[in-house]
KEDOZA-776933 format. One record per residue (C-alpha): residue in one letter; z negated, y negated, x negated. Coordinates in nm, 2 decimals. Layout:
REM KEDOZA-776933
ROTOR   drenlo       pz       py       px
ROTOR        a        Z        Y        X
...
***
This chain:
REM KEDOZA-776933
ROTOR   drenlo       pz       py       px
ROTOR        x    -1.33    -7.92    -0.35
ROTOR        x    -1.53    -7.63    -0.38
ROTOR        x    -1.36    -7.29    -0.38
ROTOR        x    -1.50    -6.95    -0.24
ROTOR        x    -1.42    -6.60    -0.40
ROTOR        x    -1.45    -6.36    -0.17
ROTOR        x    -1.50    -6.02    -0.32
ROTOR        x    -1.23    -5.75    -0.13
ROTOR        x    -1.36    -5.36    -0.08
ROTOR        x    -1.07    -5.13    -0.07
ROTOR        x    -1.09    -4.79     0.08
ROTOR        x    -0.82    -4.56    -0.12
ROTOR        x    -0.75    -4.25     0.11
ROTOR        x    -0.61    -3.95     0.01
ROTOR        x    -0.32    -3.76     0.24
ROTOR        x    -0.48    -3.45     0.17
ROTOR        x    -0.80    -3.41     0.12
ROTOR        x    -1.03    -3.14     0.02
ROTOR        x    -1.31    -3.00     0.21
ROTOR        x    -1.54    -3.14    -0.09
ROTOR        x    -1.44    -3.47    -0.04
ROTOR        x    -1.46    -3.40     0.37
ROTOR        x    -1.82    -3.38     0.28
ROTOR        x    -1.86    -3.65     0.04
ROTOR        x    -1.69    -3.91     0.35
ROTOR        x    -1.91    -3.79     0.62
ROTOR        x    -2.23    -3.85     0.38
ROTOR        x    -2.12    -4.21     0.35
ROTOR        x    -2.05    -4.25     0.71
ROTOR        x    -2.42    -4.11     0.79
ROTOR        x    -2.55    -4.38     0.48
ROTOR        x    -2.33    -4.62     0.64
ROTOR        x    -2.49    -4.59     0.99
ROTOR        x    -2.85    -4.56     0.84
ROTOR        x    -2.75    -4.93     0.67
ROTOR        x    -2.63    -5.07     1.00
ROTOR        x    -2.93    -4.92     1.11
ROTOR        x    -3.17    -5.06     0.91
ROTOR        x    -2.97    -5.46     0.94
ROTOR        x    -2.98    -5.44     1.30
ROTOR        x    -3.43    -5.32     1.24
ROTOR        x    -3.43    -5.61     0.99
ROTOR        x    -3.28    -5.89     1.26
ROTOR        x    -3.55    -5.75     1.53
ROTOR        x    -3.81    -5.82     1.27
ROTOR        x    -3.65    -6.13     1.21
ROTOR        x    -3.63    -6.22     1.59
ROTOR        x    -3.99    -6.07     1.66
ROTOR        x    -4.18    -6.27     1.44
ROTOR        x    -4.33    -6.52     1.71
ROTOR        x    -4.62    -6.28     1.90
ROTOR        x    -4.54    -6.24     2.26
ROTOR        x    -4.85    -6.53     2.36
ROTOR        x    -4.67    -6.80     2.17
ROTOR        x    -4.34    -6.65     2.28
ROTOR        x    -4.45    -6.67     2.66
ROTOR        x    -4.56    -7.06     2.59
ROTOR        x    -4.24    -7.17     2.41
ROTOR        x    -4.07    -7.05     2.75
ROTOR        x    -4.29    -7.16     2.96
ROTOR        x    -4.25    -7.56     2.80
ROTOR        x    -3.86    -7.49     2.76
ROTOR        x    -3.87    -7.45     3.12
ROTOR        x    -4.05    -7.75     3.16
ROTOR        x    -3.79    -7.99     2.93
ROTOR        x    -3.55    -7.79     3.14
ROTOR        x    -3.67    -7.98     3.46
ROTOR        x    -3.71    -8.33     3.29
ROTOR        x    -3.38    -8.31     3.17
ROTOR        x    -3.24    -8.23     3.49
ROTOR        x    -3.46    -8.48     3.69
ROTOR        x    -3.29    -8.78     3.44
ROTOR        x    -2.97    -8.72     3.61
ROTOR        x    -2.75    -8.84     3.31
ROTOR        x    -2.40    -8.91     3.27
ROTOR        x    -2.20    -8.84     3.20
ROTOR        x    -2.23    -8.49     3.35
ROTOR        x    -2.30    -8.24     3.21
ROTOR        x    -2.53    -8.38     2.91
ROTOR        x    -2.51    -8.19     2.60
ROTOR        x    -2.83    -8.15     2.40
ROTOR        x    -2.86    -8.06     2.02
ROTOR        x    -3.24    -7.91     1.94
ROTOR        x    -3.40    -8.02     1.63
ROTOR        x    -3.60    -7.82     1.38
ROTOR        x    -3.96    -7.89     1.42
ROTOR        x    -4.11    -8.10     1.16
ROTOR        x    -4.46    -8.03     1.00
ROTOR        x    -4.64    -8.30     1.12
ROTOR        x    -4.93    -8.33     0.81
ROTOR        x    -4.70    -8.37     0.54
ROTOR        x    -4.37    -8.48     0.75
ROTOR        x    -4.17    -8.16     0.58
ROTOR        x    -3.93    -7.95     0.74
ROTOR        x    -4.06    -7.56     0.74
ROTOR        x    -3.87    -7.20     0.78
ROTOR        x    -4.14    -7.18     1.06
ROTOR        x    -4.01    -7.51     1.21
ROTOR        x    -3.65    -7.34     1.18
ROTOR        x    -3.72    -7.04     1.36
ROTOR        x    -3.95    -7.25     1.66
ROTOR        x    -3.62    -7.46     1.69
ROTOR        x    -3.43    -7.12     1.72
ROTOR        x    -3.61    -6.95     1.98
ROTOR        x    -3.68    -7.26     2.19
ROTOR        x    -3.30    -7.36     2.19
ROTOR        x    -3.23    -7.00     2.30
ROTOR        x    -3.51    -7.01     2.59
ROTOR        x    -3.41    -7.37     2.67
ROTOR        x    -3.04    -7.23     2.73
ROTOR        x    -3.14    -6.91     2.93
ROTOR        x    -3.29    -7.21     3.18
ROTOR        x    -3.06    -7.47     3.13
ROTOR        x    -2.86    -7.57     3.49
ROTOR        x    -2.69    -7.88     3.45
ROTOR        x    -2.69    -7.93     3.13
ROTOR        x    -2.58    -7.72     2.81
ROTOR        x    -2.75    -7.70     2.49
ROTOR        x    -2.56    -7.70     2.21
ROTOR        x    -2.50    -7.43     1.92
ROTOR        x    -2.73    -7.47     1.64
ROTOR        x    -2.51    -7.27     1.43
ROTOR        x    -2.25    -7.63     1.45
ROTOR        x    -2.59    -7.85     1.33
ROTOR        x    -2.59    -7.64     1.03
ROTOR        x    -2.22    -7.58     0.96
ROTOR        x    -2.27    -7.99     0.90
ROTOR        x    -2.56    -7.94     0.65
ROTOR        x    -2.39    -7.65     0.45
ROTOR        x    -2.04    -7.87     0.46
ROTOR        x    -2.20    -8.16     0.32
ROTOR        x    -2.49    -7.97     0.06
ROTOR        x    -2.75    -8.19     0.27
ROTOR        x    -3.10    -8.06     0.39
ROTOR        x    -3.27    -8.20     0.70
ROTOR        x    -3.52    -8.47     0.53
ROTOR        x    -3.15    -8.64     0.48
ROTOR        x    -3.18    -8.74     0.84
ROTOR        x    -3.51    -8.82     0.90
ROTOR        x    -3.53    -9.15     1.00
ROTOR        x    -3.56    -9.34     1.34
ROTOR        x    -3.20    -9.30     1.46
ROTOR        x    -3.06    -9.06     1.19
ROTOR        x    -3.08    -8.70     1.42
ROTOR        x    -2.96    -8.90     1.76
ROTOR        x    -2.65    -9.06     1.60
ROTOR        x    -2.57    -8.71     1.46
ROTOR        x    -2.61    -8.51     1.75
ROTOR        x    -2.42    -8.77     1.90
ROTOR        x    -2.11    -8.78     1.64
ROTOR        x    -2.09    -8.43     1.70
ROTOR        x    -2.03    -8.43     2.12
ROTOR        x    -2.42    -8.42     2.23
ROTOR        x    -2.59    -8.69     2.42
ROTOR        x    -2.95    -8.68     2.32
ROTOR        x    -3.16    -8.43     2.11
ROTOR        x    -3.51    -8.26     2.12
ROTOR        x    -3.72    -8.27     1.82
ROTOR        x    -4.07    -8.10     1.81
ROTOR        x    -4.37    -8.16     1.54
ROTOR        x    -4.56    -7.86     1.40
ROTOR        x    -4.94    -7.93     1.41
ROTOR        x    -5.28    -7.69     1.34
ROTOR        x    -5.62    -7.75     1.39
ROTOR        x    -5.99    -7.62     1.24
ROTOR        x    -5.94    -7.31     1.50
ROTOR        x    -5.65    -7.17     1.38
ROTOR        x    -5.44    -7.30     1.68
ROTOR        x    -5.07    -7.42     1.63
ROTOR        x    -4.96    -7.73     1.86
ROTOR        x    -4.61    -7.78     1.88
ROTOR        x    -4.52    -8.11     2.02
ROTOR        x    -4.15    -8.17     2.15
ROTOR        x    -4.00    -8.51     2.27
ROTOR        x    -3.67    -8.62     2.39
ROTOR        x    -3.42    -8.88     2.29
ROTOR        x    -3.15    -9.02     2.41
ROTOR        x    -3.21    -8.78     2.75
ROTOR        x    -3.33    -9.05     2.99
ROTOR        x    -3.68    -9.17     2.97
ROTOR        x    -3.95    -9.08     2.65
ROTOR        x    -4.10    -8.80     2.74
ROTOR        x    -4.29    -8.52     2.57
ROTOR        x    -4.51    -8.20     2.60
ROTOR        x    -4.74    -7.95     2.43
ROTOR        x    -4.75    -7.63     2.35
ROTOR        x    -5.07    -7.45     2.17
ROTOR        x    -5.08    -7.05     2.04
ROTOR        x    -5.28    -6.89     1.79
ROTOR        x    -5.17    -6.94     1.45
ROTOR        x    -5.13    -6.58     1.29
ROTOR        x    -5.10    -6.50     0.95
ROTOR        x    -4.75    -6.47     0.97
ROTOR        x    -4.69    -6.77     1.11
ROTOR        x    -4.94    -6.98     0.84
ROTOR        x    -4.68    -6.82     0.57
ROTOR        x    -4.38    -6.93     0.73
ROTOR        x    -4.51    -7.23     0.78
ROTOR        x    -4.57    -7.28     0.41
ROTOR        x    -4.23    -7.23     0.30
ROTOR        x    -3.94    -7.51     0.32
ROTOR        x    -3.66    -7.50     0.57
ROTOR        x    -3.29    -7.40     0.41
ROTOR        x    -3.17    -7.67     0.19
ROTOR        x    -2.76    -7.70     0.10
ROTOR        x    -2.81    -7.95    -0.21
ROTOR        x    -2.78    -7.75    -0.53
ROTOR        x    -2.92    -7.88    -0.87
ROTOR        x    -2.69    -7.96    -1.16
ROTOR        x    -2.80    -7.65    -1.31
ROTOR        x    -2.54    -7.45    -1.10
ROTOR        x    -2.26    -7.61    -1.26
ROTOR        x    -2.09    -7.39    -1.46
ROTOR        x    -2.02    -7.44    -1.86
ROTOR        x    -1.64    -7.54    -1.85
ROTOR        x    -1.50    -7.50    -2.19
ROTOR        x    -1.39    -7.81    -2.37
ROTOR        x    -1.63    -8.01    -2.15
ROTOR        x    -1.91    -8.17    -2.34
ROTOR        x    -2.26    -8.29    -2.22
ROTOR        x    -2.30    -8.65    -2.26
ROTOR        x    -2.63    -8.75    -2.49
ROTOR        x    -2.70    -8.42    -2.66
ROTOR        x    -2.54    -8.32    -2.99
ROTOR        x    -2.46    -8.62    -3.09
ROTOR        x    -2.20    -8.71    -2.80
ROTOR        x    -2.26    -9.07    -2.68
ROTOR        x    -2.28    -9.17    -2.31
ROTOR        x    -1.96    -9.27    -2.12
ROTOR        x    -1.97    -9.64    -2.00
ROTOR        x    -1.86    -9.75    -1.66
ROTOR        x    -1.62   -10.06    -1.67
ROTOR        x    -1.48   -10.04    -1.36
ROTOR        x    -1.72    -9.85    -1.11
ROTOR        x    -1.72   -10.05    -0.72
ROTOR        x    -1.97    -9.91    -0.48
ROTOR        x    -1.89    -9.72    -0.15
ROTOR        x    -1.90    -9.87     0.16
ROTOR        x    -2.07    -9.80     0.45
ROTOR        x    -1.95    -9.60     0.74
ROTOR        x    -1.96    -9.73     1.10
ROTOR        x    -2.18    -9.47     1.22
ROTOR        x    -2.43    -9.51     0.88
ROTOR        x    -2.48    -9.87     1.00
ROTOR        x    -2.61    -9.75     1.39
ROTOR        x    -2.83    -9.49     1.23
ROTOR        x    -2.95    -9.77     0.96
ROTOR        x    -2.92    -9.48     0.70
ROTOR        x    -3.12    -9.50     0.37
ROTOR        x    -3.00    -9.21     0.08
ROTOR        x    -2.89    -9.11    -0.22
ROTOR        x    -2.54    -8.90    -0.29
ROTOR        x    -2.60    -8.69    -0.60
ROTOR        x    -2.27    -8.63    -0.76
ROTOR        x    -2.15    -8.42    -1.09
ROTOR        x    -1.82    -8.52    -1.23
ROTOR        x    -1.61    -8.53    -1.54
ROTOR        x    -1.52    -8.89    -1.73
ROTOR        x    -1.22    -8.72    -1.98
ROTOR        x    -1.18    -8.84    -2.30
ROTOR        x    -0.92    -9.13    -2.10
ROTOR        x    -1.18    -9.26    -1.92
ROTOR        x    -1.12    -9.12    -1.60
ROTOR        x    -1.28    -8.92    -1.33
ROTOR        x    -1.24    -8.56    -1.24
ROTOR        x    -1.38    -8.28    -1.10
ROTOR        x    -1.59    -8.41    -0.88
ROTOR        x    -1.87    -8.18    -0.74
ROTOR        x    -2.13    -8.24    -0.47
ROTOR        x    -2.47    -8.17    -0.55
ROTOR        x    -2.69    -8.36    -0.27
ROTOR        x    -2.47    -8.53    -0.01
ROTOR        x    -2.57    -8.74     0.28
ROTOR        x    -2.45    -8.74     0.64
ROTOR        x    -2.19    -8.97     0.86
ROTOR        x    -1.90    -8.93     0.61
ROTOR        x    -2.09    -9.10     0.36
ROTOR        x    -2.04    -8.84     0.09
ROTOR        x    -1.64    -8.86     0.11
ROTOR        x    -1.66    -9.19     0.03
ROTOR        x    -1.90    -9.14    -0.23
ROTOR        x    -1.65    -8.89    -0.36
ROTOR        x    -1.36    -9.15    -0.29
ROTOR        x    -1.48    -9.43    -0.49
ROTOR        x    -1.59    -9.24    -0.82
ROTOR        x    -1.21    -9.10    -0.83
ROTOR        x    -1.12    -9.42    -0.92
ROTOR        x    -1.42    -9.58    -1.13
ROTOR        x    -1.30    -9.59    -1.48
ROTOR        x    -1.49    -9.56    -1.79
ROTOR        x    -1.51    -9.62    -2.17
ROTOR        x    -1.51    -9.26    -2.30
ROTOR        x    -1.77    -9.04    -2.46
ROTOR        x    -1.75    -9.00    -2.82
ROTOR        x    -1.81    -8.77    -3.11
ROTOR        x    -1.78    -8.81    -3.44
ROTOR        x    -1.61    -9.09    -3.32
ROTOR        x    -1.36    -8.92    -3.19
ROTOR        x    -1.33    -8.95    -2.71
ROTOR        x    -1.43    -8.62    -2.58
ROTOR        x    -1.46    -8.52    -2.23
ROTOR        x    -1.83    -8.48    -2.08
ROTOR        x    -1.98    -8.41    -1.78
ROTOR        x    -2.26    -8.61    -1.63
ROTOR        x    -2.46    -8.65    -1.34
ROTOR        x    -2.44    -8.97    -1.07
ROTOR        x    -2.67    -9.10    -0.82
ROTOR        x    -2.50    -9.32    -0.55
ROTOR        x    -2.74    -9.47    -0.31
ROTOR        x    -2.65    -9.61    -0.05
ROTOR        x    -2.92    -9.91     0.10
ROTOR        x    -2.88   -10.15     0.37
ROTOR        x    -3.03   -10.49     0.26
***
C-alpha cells in the first residue's frame, strides 16, 4: 500500500491586528491573485497549444466520428465511448503531443456528441496512476477495447500520429467496438511546437527502483557481501478473466522485502499491468517463501527487485 503525505498550510490569525500587519495581508492577497493569475495564463497556454487550423480540423473530423457513431445505432443505448491517446505511428510510441490531440478531440467530440456520451479521460488515467502502468502496457490488439469496456464504455477511438517530407501532421482515428471499422484523416501543418511535443513521451505511472527509499535495517541483496535470498516456495499468479479476452502479454515489476525468516513484506509496485493483474501479482509474492539472505553468515533482511511476467502459451 502506498501512503500519501499531504503537507497542511495553516493560516494563524491574530484577534487584533496592527495596521502593519493590515498591510503585510493585503500584499499577500494582491501576490495571491497575481499567482492565480498567472495558473489560470499558464492553463490557456497549455490549452492553446494546437494553432487555430489544426484546431478547426480536429472539430471538423470529431464531427464527422460524431455522425458514424450515431449512424451505427448501438445498443445498448446510449453507447459510451473512451478516446485513446494517439499513438506515433513511426516508432509505435505514445507522445505528450498524442496526449494532448486525445484531449482536445474528446472535448470537441463531446461538445457534438447526441446519442451517445464520451467518457471522462480523467477515469482512463485514474487507472494508469492506480496501477503505476503507462499506455504501451495496453497496446496490443484487444488490450484498450477490453479496458474501456471493464470500465462501463462500449467501444473506443484510437488515432495514429503521422508526418510527412512537408512538414504536415496526419492524424488518423479509427473506431472499435462502435459498429462497423471505420476511419478518417485529418492533416495540419506541423509547427515547431508541435514537432517538440511530439518528441517527448506521454506521462508514465511506473517508477524505477531507485525511488525506493533506504529503510534502515534493510540490506541490499548481492552487494557488500550479502548473499541473494533463494525462493523455495514461489507459485505464479494466475490469470484474470478479463487478461485472457484481451490475450494480455507483460511484465509486473515488484520491490519487496524477503526478512531474515524468509518471508515477504513490504511489497511495492514499481510497473504494474492492467485487468487486476498486479493485485495478484501482489497476492501471490505475500506468500512465496524464501531461504534468507545472509551475512557473515548470519539471515539479514534485503530488499530486491521482482519481475513477474505474465505469458499466455
Amino acid at each position: 500500500m502506498r501512503t500519501f503525505l499531504w503537507e497542511q498550510l495553516f493560516f494563524d490569525v491574530s484577534p487584533a491586528p496592527s495596521p502593519f500587519s493590515s498591510v503585510v495581508a493585503l500584499l499577500m492577497i494582491v501576490a495571491l491573485m497575481c499567482c492565480l493569475d498567472c495558473a489560470a495564463v499558464a492553463a490557456q497556454d497549455t490549452s492553446s497549444v494546437l494553432p487555430p487550423d489544426a484546431q478547426e480540423q480536429l472539430h471538423s473530423l470529431a464531427s464527422r466520428v460524431a455522425e458514424q457513431i450515431r449512424n451505427s445505432k448501438l445498443e445498448p443505448a446510449p453507447p459510451k465511448v473512451f478516446v485513446i491517446d494517439f499513438l506515433n505511428a513511426s516508432d509505435k510510441q505514445f507522445s505528450r503531443l498524442g496526449s494532448l490531440l486525445a484531449d482536445d478531440f474528446a472535448e470537441s467530440l463531446g461538445a457534438v456528441a447526441s446519442g451517445f456520451q464520451v467518457e471522462d479521460r480523467k477515469s482512463f488515467y485514474d487507472y494508469l496512476k492506480q496501477n503505476w502502468m503507462n499506455l504501451d502496457a495496453l497496446q496490443n490488439e484487444a488490450g484498450f477495447l477490453t479496458l474501456a469496456r471493464s470500465m462501463g464504455a462500449t467501444g473506443v477511438i484510437e488515432g495514429t500520429i503521422a508526418t510527412d517530407a512537408n512538414q504536415q501532421l496526419r492524424i488518423r482515428l479509427r473506431t472499435d467496438g462502435l459498429g462497423p471499422a471505420w476511419t478518417a484523416d485529418a492533416l495540419f501543418p506541423l509547427t515547431n511546437n508541435l514537432q517538440e511535443l511530439l518528441k517527448q513521451p506521454a506521462t508514465s505511472f511506473a517508477r524505477s527502483a531507485d525511488t525506493v527509499a533506504v529503510e534502515p535495517g534493510i540490506l541490499q541483496a548481492g552487494a557488500e557481501g550479502v548473499t541473494l535470498p533463494i525462493c523455495v516456495f514461489c507459485p505464479n499468479p494466475d490469470y484474470t478473466d478479463l487478461a485472457r479476452a484481451a490475450k494480455y502479454r507483460g511484465i509486473v515489476e515488484l520491490s519487496l522485502i524477503v526478512t531474515k525468516d524468509g518471508k515477504v513484506s513490504s511489497v511495492m509496485v514499481l510497473r504494474g499491468a492492467p485487468f487486476s493483474l498486479t493485485q495478484q501479482a501482489i497476492e501471490t509474492v505475500q506468500k512465496w517463501k524464501f531461504k534468507p539472505a545472509k551475512k557473515d553468515k548470519q539471515s539479514v533482511s534485503v530488499r530486491v527487485p521482482v519481475d513477474i511476467e505474465f505469458q499466455l502459451y
